[in-house]
LOTOR-190024 format. One record per residue: residue number from 1; residue in three letters; x, y, z of N, C-alpha, C in turn. Coordinates in nm, 4 decimals. Layout:
% LOTOR-190024
+-----+-----+----------+----------+----------+----------+----------+----------+----------+----------+----------+
:   i :  aa :       nu :       nv :       nw :      cau :      cav :      caw :       cu :       cv :       cw :
+-----+-----+----------+----------+----------+----------+----------+----------+----------+----------+----------+
: NUM : Ala :        X :        Y :        Z :        X :        Y :        Z :        X :        Y :        Z :
...
+-----+-----+----------+----------+----------+----------+----------+----------+----------+----------+----------+
This chain:
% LOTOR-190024
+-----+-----+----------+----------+----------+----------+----------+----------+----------+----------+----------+
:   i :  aa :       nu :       nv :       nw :      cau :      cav :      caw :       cu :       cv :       cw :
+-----+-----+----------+----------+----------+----------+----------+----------+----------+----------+----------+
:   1 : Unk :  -3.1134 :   6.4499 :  12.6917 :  -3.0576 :   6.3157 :  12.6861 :  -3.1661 :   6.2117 :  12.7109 :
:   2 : Unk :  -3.2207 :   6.2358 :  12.8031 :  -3.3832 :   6.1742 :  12.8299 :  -3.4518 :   6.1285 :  12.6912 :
:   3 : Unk :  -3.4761 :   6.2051 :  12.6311 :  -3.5181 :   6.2072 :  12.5099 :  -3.4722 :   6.1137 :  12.3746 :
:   4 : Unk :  -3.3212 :   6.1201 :  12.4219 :  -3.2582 :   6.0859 :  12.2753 :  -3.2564 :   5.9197 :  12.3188 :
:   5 : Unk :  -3.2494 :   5.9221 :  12.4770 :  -3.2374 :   5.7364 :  12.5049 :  -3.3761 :   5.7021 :  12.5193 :
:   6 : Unk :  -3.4588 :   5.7758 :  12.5156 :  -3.6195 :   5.7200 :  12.5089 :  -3.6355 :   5.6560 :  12.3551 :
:   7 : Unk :  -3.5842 :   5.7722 :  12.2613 :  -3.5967 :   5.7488 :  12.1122 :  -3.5320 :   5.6216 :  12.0730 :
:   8 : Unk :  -3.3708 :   5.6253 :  12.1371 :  -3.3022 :   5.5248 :  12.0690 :  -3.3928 :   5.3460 :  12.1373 :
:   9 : Unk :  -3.4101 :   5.3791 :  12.2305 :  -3.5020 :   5.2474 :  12.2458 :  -3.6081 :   5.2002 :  12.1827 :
:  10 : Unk :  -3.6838 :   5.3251 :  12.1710 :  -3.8002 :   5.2442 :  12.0758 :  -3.7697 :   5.1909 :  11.9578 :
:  11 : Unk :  -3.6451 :   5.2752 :  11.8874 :  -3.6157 :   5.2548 :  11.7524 :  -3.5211 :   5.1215 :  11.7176 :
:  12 : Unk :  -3.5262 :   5.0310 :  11.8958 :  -3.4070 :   4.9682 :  11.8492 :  -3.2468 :   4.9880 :  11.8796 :
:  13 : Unk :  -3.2013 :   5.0994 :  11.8791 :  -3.0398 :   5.1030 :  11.8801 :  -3.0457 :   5.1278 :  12.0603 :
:  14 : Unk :  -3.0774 :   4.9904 :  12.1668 :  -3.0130 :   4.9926 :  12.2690 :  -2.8744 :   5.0436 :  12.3135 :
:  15 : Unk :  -2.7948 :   4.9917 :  12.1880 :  -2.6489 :   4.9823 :  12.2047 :  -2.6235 :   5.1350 :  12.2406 :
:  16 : Unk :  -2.6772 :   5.2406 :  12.2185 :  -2.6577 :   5.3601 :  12.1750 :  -2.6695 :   5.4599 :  12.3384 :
:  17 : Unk :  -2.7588 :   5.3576 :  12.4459 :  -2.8133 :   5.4450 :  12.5468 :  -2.7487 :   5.4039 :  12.6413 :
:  18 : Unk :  -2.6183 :   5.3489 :  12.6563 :  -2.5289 :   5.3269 :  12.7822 :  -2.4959 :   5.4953 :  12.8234 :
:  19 : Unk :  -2.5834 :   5.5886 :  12.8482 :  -2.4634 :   5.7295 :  12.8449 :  -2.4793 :   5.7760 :  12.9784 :
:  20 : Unk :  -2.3811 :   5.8541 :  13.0936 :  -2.3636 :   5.8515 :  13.1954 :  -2.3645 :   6.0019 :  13.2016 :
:  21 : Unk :  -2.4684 :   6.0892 :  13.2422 :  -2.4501 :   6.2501 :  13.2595 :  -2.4160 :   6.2697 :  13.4043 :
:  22 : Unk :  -2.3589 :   6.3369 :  13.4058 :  -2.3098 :   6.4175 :  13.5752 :  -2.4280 :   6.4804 :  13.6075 :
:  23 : Unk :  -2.4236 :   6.5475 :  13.7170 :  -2.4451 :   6.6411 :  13.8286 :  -2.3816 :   6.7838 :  13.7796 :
:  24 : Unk :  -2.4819 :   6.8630 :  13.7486 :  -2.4557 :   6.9875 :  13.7620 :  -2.3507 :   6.9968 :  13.8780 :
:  25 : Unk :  -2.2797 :   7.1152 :  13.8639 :  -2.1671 :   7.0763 :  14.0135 :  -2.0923 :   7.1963 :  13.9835 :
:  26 : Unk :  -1.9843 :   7.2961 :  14.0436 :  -1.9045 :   7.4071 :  14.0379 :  -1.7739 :   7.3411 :  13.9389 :
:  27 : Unk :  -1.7493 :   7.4029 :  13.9079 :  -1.5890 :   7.3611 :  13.8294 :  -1.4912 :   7.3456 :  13.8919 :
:  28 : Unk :  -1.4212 :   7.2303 :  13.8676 :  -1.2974 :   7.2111 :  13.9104 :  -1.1969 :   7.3354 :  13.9322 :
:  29 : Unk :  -1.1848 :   7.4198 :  13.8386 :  -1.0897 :   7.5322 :  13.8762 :  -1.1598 :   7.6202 :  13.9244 :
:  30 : Unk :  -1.2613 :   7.6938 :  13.8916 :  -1.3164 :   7.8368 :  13.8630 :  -1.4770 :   7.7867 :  13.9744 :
:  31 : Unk :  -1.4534 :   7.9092 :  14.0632 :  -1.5459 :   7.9016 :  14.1727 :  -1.6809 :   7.9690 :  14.1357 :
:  32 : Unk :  -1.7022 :   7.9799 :  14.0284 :  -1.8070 :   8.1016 :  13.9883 :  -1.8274 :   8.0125 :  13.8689 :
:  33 : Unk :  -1.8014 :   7.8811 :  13.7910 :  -1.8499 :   7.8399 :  13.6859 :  -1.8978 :   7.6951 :  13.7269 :
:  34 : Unk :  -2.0136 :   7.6347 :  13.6707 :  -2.0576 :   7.5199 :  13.6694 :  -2.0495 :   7.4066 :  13.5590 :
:  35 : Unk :  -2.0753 :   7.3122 :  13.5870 :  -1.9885 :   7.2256 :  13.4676 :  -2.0981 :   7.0784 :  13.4916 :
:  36 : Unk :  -2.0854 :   6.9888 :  13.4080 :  -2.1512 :   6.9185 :  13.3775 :  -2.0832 :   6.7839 :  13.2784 :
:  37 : Unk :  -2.0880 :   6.6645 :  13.2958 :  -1.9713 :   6.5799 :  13.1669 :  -2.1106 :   6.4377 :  13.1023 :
:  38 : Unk :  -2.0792 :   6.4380 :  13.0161 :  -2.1446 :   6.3382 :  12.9676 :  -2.0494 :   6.2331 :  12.9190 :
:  39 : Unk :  -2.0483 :   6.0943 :  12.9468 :  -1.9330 :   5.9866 :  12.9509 :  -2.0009 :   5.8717 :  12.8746 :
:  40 : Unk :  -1.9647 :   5.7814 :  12.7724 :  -2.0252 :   5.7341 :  12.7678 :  -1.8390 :   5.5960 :  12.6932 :
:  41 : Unk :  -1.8401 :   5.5000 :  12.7641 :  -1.7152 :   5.4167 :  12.7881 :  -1.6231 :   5.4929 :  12.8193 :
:  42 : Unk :  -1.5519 :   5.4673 :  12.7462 :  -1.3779 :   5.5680 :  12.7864 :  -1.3987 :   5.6962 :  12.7513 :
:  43 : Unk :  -1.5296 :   5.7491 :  12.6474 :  -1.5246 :   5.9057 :  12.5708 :  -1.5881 :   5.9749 :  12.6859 :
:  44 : Unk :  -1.5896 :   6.1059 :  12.6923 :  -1.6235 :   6.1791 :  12.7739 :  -1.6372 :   6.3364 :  12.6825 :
:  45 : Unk :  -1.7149 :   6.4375 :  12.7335 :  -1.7204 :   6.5432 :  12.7053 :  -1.7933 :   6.6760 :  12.8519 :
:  46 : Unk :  -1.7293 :   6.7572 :  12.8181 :  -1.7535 :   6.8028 :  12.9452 :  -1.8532 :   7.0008 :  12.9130 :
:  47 : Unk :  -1.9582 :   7.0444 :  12.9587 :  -2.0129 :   7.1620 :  12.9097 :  -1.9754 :   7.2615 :  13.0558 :
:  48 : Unk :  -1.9065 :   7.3777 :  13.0374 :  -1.8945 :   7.4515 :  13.1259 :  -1.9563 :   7.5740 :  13.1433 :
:  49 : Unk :  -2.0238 :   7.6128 :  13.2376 :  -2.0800 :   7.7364 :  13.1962 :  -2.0117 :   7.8444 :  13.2541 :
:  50 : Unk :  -1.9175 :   7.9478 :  13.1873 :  -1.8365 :   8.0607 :  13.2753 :  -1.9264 :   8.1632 :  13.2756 :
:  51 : Unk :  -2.0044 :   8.1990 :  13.3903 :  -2.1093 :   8.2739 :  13.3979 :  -2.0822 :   8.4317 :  13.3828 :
:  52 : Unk :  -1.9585 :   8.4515 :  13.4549 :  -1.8663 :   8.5962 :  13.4941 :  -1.8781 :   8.6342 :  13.3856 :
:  53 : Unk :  -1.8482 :   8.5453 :  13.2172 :  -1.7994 :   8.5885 :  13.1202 :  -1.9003 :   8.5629 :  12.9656 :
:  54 : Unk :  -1.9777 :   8.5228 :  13.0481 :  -2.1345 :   8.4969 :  12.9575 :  -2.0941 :   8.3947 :  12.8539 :
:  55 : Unk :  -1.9914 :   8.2968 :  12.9169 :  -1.9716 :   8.1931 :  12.7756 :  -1.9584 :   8.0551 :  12.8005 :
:  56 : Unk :  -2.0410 :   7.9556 :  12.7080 :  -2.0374 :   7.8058 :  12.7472 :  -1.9254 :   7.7479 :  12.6701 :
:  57 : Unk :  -1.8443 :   7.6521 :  12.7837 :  -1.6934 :   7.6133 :  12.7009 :  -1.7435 :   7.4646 :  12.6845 :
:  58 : Unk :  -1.7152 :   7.4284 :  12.5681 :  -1.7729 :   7.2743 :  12.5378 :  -1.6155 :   7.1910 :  12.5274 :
:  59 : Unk :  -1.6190 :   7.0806 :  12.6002 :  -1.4761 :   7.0403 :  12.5404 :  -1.4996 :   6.8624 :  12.5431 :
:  60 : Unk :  -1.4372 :   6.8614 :  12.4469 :  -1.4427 :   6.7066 :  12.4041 :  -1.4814 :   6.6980 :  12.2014 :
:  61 : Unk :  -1.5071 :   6.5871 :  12.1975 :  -1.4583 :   6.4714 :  12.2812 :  -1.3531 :   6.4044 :  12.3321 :
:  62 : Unk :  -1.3115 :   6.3377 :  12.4600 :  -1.2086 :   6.3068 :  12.4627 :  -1.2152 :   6.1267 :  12.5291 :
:  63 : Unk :  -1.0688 :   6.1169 :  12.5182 :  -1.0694 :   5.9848 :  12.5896 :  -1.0523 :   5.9964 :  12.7754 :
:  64 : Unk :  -1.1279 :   5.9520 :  12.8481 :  -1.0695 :   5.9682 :  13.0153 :  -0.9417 :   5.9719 :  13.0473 :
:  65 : Unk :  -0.8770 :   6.0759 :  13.1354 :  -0.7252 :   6.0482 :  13.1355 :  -0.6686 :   6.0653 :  13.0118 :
:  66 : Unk :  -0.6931 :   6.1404 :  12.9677 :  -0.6043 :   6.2238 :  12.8337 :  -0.6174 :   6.3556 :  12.8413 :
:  67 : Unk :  -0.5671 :   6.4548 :  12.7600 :  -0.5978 :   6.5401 :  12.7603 :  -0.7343 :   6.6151 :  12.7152 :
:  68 : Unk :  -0.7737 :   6.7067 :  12.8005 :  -0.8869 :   6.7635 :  12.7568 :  -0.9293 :   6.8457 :  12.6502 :
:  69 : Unk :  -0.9315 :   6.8176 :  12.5282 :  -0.9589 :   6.8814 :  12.4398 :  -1.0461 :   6.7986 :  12.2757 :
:  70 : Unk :  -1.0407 :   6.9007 :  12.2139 :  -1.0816 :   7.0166 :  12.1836 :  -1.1876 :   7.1158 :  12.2657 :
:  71 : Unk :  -1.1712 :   7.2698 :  12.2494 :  -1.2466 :   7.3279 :  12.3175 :  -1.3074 :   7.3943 :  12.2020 :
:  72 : Unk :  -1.4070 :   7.4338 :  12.2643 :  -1.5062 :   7.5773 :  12.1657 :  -1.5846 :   7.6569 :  12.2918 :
:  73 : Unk :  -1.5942 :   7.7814 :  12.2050 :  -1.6619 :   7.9002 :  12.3344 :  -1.8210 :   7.9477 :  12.2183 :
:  74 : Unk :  -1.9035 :   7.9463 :  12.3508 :  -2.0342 :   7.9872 :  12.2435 :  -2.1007 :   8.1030 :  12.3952 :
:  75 : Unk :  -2.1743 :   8.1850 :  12.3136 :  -2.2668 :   8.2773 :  12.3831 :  -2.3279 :   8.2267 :  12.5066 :
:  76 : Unk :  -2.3274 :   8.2254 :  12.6365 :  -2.4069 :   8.1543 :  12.7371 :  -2.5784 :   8.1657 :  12.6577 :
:  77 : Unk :  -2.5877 :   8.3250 :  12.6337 :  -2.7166 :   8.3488 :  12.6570 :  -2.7191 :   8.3411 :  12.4680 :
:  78 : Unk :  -2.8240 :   8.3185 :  12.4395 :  -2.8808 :   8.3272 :  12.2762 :  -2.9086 :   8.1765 :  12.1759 :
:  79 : Unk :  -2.8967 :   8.1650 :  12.1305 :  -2.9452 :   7.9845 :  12.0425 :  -2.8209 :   7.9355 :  11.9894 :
:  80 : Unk :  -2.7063 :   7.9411 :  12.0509 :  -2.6263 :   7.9078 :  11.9491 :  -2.5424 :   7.7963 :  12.0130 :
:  81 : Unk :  -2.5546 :   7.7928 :  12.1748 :  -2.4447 :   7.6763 :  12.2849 :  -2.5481 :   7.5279 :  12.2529 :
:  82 : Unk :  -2.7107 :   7.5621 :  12.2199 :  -2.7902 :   7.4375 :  12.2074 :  -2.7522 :   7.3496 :  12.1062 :
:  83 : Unk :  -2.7705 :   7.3950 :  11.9985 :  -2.6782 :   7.3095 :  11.8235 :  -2.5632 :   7.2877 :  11.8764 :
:  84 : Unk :  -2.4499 :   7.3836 :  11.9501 :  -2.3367 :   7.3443 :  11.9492 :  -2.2873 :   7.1785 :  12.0526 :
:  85 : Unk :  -2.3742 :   7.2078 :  12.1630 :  -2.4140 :   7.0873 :  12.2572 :  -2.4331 :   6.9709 :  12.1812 :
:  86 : Unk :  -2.5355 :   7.0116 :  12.0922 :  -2.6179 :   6.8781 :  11.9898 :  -2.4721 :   6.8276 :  11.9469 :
:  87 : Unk :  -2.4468 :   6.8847 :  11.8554 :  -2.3534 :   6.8090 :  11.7265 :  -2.1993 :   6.7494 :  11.8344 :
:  88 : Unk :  -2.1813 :   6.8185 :  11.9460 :  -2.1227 :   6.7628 :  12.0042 :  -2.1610 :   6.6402 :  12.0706 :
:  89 : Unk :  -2.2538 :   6.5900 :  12.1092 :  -2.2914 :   6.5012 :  12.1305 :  -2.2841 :   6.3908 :  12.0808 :
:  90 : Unk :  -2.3726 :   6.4167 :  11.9190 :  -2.3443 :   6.3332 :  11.8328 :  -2.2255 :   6.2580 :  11.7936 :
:  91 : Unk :  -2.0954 :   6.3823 :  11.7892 :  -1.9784 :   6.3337 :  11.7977 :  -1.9141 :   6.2264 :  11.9172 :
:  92 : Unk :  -1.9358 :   6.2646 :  12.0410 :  -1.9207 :   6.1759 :  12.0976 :  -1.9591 :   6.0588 :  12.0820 :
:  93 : Unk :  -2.1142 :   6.0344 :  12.0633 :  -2.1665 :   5.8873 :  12.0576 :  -2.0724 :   5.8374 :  11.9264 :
:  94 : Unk :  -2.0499 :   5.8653 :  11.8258 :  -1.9825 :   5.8405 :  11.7124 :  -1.7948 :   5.8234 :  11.7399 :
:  95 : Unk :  -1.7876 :   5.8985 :  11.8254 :  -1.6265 :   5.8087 :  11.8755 :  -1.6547 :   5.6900 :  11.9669 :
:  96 : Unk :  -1.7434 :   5.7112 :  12.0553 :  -1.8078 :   5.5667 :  12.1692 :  -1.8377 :   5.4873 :  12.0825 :
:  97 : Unk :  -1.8967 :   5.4999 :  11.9643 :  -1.8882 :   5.3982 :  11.9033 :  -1.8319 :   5.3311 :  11.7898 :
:  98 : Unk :  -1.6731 :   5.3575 :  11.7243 :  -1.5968 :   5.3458 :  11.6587 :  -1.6539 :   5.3424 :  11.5693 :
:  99 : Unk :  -1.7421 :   5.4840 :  11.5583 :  -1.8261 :   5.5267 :  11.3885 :  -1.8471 :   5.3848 :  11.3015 :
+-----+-----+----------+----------+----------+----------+----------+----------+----------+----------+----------+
């Protein structure tokens, strides 16, 4: 994220780097998984890591105080939760910012 608000500044799109990442932190339900949310106005998205079960749950985007969803499950370990992170991302900034 560092990265992408370093970029969007030089290039100009300030508007783009209001984004608010959490604190690594345990999960709300599950005592054995860690979780993480990236917020950026009302959108939010949240990356969970269920370690027990070797799988990262991505969910969002959503609005705060709505329901949490969409979800997707990707491999903890191998190249495939990084792209999935990315394009989620993207999506978010693209609902934060009424595309």
């Amino acid at each position: 994220m560092d990265a992408f608000v370093r970029s969007a500044r030089a290039n100009g799109a300030e508007h783009l780097t209001h984004i608010c990442v959490d604190d690594v932190q345990t999960d709300d339900r599950y005592v054995d998984c860690l979780q993480f949310g990236v917020t950026r106005g009302a959108w939010r998205i949240v990356c969970v890591a269920r370690i027990q079960k070797g799988i990262v749950t991505l969910v969002g985007p959503f609005r705060r105080g709505k329901p949490e969803r969409p979800c997707s499950d990707h491999p903890l370990l191998g190249d495939a939760a990084g792209p999935a992170l990315e394009d989620l991302l993207l999506e978010l900034l693209r609902e934060a910012s009424g595309r």
